[in-house]
FIVO-822021 format. One record per atom (N, C-alpha, C, O, CB): x, y, z; residue in three letters. Coordinates in steps of 0.02 Angstrom, whole numbers, plus 50000, padded with zeros to 5 digits. Glycine has a CB too. Example, Ala and Ser with C-alpha at 12.3 -4.5 7.8 and 13.67 -1.06 7.14 Angstrom:
506604971650390ALA506154977550390ALA506604983550390ALA507124983450423ALA505654977650452ALA506424988850354SER506844994750357SER506455000250394SER506705005750402SER507044997050286SER
//
This chain:
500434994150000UNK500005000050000UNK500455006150000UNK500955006750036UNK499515000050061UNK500255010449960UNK500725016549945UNK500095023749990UNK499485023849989UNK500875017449828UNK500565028750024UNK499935033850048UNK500355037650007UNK500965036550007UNK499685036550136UNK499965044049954UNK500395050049932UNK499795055349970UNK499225054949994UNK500565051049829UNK500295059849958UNK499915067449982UNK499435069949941UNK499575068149883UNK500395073549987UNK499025072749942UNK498605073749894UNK498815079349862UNK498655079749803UNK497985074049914UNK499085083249883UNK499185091049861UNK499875088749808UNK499875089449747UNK499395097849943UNK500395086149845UNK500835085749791UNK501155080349759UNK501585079949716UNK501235088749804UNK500655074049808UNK500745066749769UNK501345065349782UNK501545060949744UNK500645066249690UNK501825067449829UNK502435065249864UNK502315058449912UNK501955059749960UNK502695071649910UNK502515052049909UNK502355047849931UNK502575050450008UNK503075053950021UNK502595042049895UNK502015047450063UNK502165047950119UNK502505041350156UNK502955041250198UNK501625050450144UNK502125035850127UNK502365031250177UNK502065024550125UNK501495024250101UNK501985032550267UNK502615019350115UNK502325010950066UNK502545007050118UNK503025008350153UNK502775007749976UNK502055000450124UNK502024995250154UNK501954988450120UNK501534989050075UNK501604996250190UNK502124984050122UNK501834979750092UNK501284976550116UNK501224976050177UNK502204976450079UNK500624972850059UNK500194970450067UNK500144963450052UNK500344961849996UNK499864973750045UNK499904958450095UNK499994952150058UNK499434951150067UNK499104953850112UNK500464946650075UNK499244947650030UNK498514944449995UNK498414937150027UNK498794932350030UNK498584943549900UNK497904937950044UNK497674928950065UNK497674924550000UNK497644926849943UNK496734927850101UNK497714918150018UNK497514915749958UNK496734914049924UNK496154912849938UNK497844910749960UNK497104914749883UNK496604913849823UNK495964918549843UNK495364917249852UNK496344905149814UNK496324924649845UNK495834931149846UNK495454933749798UNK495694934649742UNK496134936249857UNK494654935649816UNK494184935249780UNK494014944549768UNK493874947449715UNK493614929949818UNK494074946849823UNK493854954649812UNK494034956749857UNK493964954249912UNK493194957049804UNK494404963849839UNK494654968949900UNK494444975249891UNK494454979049842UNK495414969649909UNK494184975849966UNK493954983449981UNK494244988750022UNK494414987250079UNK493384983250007UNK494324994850001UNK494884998850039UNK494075004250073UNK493595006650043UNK495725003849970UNK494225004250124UNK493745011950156UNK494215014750201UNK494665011250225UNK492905010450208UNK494135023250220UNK494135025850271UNK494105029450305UNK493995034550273UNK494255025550280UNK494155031750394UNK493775034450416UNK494095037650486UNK494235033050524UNK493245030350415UNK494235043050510UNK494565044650569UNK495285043150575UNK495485042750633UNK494235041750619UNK495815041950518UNK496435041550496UNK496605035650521UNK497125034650554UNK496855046850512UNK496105030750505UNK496065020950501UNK495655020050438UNK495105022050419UNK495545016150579UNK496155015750409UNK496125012750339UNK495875006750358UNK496125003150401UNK496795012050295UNK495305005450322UNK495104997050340UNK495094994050252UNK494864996350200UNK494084996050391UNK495414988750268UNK495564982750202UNK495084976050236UNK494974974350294UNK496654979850190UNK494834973050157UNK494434968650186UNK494544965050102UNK494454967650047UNK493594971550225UNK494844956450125UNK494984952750082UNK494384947050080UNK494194945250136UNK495684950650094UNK494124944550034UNK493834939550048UNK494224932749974UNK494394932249915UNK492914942150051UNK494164929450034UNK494494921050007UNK493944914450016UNK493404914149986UNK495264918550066UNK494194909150062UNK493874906450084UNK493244907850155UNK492744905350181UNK494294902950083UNK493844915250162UNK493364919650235UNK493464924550220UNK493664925650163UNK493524919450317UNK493374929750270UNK493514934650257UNK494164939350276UNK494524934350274UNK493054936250269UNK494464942750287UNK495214945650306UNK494894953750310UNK494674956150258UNK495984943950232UNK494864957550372UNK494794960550396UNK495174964350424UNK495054963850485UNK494564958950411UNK495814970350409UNK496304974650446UNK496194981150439UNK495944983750389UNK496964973650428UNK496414984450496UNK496484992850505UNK497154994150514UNK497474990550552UNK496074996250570UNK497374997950490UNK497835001850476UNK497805009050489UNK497325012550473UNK497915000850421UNK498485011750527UNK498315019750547UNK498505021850468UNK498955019150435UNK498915024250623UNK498185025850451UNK498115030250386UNK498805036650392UNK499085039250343UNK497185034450387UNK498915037850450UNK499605041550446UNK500315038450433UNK500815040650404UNK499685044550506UNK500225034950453UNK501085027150459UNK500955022550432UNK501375018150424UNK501365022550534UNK500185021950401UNK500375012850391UNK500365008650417UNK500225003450387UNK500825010450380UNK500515008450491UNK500695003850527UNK499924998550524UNK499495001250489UNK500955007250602UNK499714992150551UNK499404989150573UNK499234989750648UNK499574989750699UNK499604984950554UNK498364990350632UNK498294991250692UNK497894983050745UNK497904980150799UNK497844998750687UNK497644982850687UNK497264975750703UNK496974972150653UNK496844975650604UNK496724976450746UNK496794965250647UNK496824960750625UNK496264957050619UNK496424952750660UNK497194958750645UNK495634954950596UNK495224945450602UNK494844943350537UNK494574946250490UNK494464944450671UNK494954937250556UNK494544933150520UNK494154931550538UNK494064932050599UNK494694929250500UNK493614928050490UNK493064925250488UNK492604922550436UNK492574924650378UNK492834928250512UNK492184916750467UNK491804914050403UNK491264920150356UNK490994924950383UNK491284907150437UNK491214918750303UNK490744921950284UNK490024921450314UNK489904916250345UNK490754920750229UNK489354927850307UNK488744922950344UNK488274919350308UNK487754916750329UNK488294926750385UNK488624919250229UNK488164917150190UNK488614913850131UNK489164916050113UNK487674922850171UNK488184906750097UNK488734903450062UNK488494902750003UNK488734898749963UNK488974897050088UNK487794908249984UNK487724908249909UNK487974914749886UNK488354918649915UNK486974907249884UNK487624915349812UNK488024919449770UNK488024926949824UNK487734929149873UNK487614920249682UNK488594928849775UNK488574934949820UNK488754936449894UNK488754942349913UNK488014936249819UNK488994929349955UNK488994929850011UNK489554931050010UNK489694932850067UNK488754925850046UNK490054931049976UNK490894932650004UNK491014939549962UNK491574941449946UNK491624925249977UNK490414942949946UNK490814949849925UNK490424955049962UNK490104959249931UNK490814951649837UNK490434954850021UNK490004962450060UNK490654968050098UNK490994967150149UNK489324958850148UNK490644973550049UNK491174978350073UNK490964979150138UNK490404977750160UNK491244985250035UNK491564982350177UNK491144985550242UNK490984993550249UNK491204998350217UNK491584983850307UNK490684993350285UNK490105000050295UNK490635003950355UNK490925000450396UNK489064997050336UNK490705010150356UNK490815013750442UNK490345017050455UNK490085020850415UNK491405018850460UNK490185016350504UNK489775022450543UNK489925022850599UNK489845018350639UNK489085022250547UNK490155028350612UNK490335034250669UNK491035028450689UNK491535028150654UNK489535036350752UNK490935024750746UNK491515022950788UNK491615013150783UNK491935009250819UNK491315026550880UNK491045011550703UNK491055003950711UNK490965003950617UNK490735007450573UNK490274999650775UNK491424995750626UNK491354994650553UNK490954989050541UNK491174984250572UNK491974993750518UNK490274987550496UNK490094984750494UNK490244979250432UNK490094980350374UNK489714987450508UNK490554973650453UNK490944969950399UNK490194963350411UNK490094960150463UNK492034967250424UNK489894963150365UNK489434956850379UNK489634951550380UNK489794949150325UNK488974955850343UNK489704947650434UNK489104945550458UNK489244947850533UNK488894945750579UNK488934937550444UNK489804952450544UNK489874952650604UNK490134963950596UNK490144967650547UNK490564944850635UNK490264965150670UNK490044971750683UNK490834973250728UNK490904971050784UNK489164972450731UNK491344977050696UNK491924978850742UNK491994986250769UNK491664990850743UNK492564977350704UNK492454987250825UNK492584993850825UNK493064995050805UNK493564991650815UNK492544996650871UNK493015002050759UNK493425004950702UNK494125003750736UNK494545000750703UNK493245013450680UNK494295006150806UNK495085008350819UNK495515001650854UNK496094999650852UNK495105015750881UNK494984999750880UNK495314989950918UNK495124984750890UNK495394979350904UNK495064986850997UNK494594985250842UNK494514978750817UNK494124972350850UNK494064966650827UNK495114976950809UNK493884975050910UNK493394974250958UNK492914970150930UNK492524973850900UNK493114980150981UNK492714963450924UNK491784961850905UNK491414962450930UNK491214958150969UNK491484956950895UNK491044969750921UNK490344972250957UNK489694965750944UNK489284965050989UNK490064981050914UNK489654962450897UNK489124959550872UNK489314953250861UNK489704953450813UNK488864962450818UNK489244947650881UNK489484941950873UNK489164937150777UNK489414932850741UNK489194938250954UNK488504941450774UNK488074940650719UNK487534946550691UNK487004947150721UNK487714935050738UNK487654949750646UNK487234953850612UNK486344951550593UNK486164948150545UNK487664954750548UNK485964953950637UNK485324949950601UNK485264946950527UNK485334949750472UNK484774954450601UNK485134940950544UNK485084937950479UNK484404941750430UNK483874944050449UNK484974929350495UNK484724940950357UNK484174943950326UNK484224940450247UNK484774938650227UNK484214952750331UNK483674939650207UNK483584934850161UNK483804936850088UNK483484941950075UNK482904933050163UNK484204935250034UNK484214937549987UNK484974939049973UNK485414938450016UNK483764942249987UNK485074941149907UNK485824945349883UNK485704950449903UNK485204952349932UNK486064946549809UNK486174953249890UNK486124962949893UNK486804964249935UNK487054959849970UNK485264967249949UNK487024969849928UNK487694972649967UNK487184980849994UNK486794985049973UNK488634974249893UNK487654978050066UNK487264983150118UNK487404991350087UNK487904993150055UNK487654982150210UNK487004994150101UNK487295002250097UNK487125007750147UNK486505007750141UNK487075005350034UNK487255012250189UNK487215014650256UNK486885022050237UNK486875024750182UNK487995014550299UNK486675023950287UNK486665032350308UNK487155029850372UNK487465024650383UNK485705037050333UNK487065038350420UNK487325037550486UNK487155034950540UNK487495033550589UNK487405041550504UNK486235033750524UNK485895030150576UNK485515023350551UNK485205019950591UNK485395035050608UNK485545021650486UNK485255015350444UNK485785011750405UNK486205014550371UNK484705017750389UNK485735006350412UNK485875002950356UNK485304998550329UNK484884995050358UNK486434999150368UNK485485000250236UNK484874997150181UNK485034990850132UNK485454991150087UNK484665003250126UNK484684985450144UNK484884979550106UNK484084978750122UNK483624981650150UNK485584973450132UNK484344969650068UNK483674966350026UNK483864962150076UNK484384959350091UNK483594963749935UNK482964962450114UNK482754954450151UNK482274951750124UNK481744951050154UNK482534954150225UNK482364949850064UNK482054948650028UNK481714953049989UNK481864952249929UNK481824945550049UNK481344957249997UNK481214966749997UNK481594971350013UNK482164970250032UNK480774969450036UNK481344976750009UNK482004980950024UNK481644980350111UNK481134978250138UNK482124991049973UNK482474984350135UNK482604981550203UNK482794985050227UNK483274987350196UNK482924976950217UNK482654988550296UNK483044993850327UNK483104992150404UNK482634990350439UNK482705001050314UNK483854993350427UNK484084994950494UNK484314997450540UNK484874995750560UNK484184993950505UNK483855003350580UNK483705009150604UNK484055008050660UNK483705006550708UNK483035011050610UNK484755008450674UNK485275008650707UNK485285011750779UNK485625009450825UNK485675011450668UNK484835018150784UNK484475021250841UNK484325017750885UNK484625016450937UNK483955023950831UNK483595015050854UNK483145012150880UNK483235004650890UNK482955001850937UNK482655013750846UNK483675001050842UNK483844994250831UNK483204991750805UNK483254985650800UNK484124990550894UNK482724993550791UNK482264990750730UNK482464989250658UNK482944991150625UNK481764995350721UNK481984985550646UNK482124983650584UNK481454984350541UNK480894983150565UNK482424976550585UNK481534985850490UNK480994986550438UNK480904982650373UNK481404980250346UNK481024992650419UNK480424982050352UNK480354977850266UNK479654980750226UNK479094982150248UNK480204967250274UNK479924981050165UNK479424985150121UNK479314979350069UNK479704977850024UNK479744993150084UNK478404974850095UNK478544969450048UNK478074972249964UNK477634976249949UNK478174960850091UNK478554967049925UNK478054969049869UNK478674969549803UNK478644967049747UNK477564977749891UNK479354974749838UNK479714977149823UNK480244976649835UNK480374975949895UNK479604980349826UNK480844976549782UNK481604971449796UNK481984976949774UNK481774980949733UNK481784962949745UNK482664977249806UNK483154981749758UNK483614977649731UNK483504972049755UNK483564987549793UNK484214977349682UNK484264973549643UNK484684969349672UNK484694968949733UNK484394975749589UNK485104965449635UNK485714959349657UNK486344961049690UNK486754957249715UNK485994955749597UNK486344968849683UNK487254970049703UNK486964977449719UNK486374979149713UNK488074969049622UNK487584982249745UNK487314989949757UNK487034992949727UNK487194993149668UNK487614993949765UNK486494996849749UNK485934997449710UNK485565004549748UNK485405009849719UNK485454989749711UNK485505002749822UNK485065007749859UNK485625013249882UNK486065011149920UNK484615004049928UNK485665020849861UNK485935024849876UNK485725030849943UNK485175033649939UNK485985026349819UNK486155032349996UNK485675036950038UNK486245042550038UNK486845042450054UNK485375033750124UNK485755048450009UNK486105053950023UNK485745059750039UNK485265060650002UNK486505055149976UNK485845064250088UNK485545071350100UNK484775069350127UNK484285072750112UNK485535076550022UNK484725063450169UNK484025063050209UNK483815057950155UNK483625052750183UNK483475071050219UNK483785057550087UNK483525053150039UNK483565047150020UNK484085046549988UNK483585054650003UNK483185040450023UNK483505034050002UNK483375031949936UNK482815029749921UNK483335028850044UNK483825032349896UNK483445031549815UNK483705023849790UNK484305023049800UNK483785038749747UNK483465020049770UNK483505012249743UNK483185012949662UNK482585012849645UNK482945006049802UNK483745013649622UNK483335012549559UNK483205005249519UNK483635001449541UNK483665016749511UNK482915002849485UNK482634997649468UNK483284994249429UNK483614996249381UNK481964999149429UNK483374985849484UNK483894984149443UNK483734978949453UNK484244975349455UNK484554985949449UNK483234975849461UNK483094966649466UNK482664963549400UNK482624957549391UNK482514964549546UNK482394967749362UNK482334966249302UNK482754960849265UNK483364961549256UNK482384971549277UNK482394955149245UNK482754948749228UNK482844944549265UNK482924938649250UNK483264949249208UNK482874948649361UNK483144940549382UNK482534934549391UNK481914935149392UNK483574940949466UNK482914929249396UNK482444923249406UNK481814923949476UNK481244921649472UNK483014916349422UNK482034927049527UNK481654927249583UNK480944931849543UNK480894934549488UNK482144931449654UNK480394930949608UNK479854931449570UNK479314937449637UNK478964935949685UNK479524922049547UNK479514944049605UNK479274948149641UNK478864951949600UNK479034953449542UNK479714951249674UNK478174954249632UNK477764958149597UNK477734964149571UNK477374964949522UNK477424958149617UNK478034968749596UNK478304976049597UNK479124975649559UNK479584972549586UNK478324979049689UNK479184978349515UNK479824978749464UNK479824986349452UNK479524988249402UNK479734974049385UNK480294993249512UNK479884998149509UNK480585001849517UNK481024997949502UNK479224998849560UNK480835008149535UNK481365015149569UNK480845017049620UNK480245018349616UNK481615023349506UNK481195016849659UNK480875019149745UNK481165023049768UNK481735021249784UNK480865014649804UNK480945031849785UNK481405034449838UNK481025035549885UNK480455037849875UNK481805040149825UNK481325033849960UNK481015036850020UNK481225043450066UNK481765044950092UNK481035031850060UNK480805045850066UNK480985054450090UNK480685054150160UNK480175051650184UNK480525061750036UNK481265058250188UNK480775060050241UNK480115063250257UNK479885065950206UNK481025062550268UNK479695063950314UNK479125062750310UNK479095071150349UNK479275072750406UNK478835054750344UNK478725076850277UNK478825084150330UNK478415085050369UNK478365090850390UNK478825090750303UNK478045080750392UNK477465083150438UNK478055083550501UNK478245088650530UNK476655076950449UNK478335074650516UNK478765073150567UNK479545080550569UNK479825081350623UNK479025063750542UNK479735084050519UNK480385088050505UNK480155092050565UNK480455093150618UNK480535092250422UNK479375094850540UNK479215099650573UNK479125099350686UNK479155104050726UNK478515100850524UNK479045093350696UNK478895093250735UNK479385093150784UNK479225093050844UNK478555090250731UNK
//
């Protein structure tokens, strides 16, 4: 892993990276000057890295939580002070397992977050209100096989991408959910 400066692209600091074997997909995020890498193989490979040095900060593995299509490629999510690597839930700076298991939920799809939700297909689209620790489902209606549902500026927009697949849902539609101004106001 190489860090350059942004301003003048002067390398700051290279490390080397080694790869698990027979590595399937790698995801770089980050967040509070911790780099999180996430390899998936036969499991998954999970490290943070301080974003100033390079250095390693922590380390784990684990099984995937799902062994059909699609179960060994879920990037991970941050929000605020935890990374959500599915099927399990760390803290960003120790590597800590807050969550031993992520509620199980039905279907493909790769998760996608606000600051207080994360949105995937449980079969429908699917939401988990992080606040409250509720969970929600909108049946009728699917978002597609891979990232799909976008949240930005209060808005959750999912445009229509399951068209073709084999599964057999009634609603084949673009959904955005807005907040609700009666509730803004109150």
């Amino acid at each position: 892993m190489v860090a350059l400066d942004a301003k003048t692209g002067r390398k700051i600091w290279e490390r080397p990276y080694v790869f698990k074997e027979d590595s399937w997909v790698f995801f770089l995020s980050y967040a509070d000057e911790v780099l999180i890498s996430l390899i998936t193989s036969s499991k998954y490979h999970l490290s943070a890295f301080d974003a100033k040095s390079g250095e390693q900060i922590w380390d784990q593995e684990y099984g995937w939580g799902r062994d059909h299509h699609g179960g060994a490629m879920y990037h991970p999510l941050i929000i605020g002070d935890k990374v959500y690597a599915e099927p399990k839930v760390f803290d960003l700076t120790t590597g800590e397992n807050l969550l031993k298991s992520m509620p199980d939920r039905g279907g493909c799809n790769t998760m996608s977050a606000s600051a207080t939700a994360l949105f995937y297909r449980d079969s429908y689209h699917g939401m988990w209100d992080l606040e409250q620790n509720k969970r929600y489902k909108w049946t009728g209606i699917r978002p597609g096989c891979s990232l799909g549902t976008i949240s930005a500026g209060g808005i959750v927009l999912s445009p229509e991408s399951s068209a073709g697949c084999y599964c057999s849902y009634p609603i084949q539609t673009s959904i955005a959910f807005v907040p609700d101004p009666v509730k803004l106001v109150e």
